[in-house]
C-alpha positions, 0 to 999 in steps of 0.5 A: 138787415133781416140777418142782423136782426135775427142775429140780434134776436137769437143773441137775446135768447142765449142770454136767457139760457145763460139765465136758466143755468144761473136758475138751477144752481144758485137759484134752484139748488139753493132752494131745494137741498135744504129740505132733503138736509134738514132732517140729517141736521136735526139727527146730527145737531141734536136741535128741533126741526123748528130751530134748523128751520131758522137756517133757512131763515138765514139765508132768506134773509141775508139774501134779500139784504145782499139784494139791496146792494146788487144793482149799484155793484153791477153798476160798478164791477159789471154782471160778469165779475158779479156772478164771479163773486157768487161762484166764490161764497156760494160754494164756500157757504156748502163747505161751511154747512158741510163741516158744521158741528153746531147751530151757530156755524150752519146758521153762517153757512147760510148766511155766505149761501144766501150772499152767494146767491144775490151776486147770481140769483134771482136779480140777475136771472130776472133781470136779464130778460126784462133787459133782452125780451118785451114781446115775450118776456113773460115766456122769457121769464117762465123759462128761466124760471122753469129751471127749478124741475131741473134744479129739483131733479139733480138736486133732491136726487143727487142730495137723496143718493148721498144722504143713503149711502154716504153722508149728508156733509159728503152731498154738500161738497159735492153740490159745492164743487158743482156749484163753483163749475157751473157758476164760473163757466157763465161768469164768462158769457153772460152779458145784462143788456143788449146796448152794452153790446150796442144791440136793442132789445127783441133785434128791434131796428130804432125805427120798430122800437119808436112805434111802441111805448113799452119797446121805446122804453125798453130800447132807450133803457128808461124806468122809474128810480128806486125812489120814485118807485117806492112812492107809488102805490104798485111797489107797495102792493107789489111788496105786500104781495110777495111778503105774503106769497113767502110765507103760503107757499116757501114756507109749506114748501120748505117743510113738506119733508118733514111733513112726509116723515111726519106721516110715516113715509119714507124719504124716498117719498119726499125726494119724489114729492120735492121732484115731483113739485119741480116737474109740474112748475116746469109747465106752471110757469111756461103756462104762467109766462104765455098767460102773461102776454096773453092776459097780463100778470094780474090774471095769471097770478090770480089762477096760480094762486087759486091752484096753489091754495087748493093743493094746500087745502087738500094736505090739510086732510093727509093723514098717515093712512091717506091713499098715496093718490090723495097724497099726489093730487095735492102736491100737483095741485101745489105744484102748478101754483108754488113759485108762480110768483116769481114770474109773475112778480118780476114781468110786472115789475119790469112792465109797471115799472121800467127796466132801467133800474129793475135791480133796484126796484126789485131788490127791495121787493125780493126783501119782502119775498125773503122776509116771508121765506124767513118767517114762514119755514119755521112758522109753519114748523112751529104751528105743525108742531103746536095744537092746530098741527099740520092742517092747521099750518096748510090752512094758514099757507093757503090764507096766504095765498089767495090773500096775496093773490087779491092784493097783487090786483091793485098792482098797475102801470105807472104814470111815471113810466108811461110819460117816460116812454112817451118821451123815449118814443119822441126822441127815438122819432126826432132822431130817426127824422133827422137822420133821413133829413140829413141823407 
């Protein structure tokens, strides 16, 4: 039994593997190439960098829209078929940008991107570790989401190296091609839960998992539905919080690019800047998942957000004779706190929520991330570009981010799902009685 358990436990952390993989590439290059192709847009499309920034907006947005649908396809063509879907269009959406001659075709190809991106993205990335771990799920959650170092490194390296000695259309291809590899070879290994292959979550017995509420819930695969969720007052602050987080960090995030050319540095620079970012979350949100079991996702978020917030303060004060080392004391600042959020947002929605419908719920949350990701890229162009200029764009960003973090402390486990594992729990107990009465 202590050998199939084991087996049982080791199967969950592949899954989560298979899950960092989706992270960097559907995920992670979705998020990181832009930045490093914008100004390359901007040069070759004659538009303001505002107008690309809607690009981005784009594929925020259709992301999020696409999102909505996620969890009834799974239902009905399974996670496998799924991510198949997303190796097709994702890498479609590079070709599209790649071959673009005007505004409208790029603003396409971000719309397939960002579809691409839902049939393997952040639901299905997030969701797999709210379906295989309980005890851990906020490490689970903080290493899947780590990819993004990853991401940036191969990404902004890759994209840089192109950009320099070929052509900003040449680093597109080659991401779609590795696209279409990457995401297809897991296609076929992947699986969403643990009672698909008649296992529970964790390797936990049926006997261990009617001990505890959460571990009852989560083997009996037990949760509110979309539209109980949507009446409690956790989805809604949840929603507000994200929409938020969109604009204080996505929204710098996306622009810091231009902002180093803005200040005379060198591409080289931002490329370093964007790694740098992805390096530094890497420990964030491996710090974040362990803060998450220790102290729940409300304090976690909270001290991110804080850190977030400091580094977006300091870039208000960069000028182009700033010391380089100022310069970098605010981007890990950033860093430690940029995308924190993700992890923190989609343990809770698991822990307050239930995992049954996971999907669901958090494909209309991610709505709300997405809709602040589209207003804040060329938001924060627009500002950076009008009188209050750059510090007054980082201003506004780390409002955001401390705002966001207090709304998210209203968040709380709902009564629903807390009478739903007590049910779960009790049936769980009435079966393992009676099994042992009938011995």
């Amino acid at each position: 039994m202590a050998a199939e358990k084991q087996r049982v436990f080791w199967r969950g952390w592949t899954m989560v593997g298979l899950a960092f993989i989706l992270s960097i590439v559907p995920q992670g290059f979705g998020i990181y190439h832009f930045s490093m192709i914008r100004g390359s847009l901007v040069d070759a499309l004659g538009a303001t960098s505002a107008e690309v920034g809607f690009a981005y907006s784009w594929f925020a947005l259709s992301l999020a829209i696409m999102g909505l649908f996620i969890g009834s396809i799974l239902n009905k063509v399974g996670v496998r078929w799924s991510v198949r879907i997303s190796a097709v269009i994702y890498s479609i959406g590079f070709l599209v940008v790649a071959f673009a001659t005007n505004l409208p075709m790029v603003f396409v190809g971000y719309i397939l991107l960002g579809a691409g991106n839902a049939f393997a993205g952040v639901l299905i990335v997030t969701g797999i570790p709210s379906n295989w771990i309980v005890k851990r799920r906020g490490i689970a959650n903080g290493i899947i989401w780590g990819a993004t170092f990853f991401a940036s490194l191969i990404c902004t390296n890759f994209v840089a190296f192109f950009v320099t000695n070929y052509s900003y259309q040449v680093a597109l291809v080659g991401l779609a091609i590795m696209s279409f590899i990457v995401i297809m070879a897991v296609s076929f290994f992947i699986v969403w839960r643990p009672q698909d292959e008649g296992l529970l979550p964790d390797g936990l017995t049926a006997k261990k998992a009617s001990e505890k509420l959460e571990e009852a819930g989560s083997a009996k695969v037990v949760g509110l539905t979309r539209g109980q969720a949507m009446k409690t007052r956790t989805f809604w602050v949840m929603f507000v919080a994200i929409f938020l987080i969109g604009i204080g960090e996505m929204g710098p995030f996306q622009n810091l690019v231009m902002f180093t050319r803005s200040m005379d540095f060198d591409i080289a620079l931002g490329a370093a800047i964007m790694s740098t970012i992805g390096f530094v979350s890497l420990f964030a949100k491996l710090g974040c998942g362990y803060l998450i079991d220790k102290l729940g996702a409300r304090i976690a978020y909270l001290i991110c957000e804080v850190l977030a917030g400091g580094g977006l303060v300091l870039m208000m004060f960069i000028t182009p004779e700033s010391s380089i080392a100022f310069v970098w004391v605010s981007v890990i600042l950033f860093g430690f706190g940029e995308s924190a959020a993700i992890v923190c947002f989609t343990s809770a929605c698991g822990k307050f929520m239930g995992v049954k419908n996971y999907a669901q719920i958090f494909g209309v949350i991610f709505l709300a991330k997405a809709l602040g990701d589209a207003v804040g890229s060329p938001l924060i162009a627009a500002i950076s570009e009008g009188a209050l200029g750059w510090s007054g764009a980082f201003g506004i960003a780390a409002a955001c981010c401390l705002i966001s973090a207090l709304v998210f402390f209203l968040a709380r486990k709902e009564k629903g799902l807390i009478e739903l594992e007590e049910q779960a729990a009790a049936e769980m107990q009435r079966t393992l009685h009676n099994e042992s009465s009938n011995v």
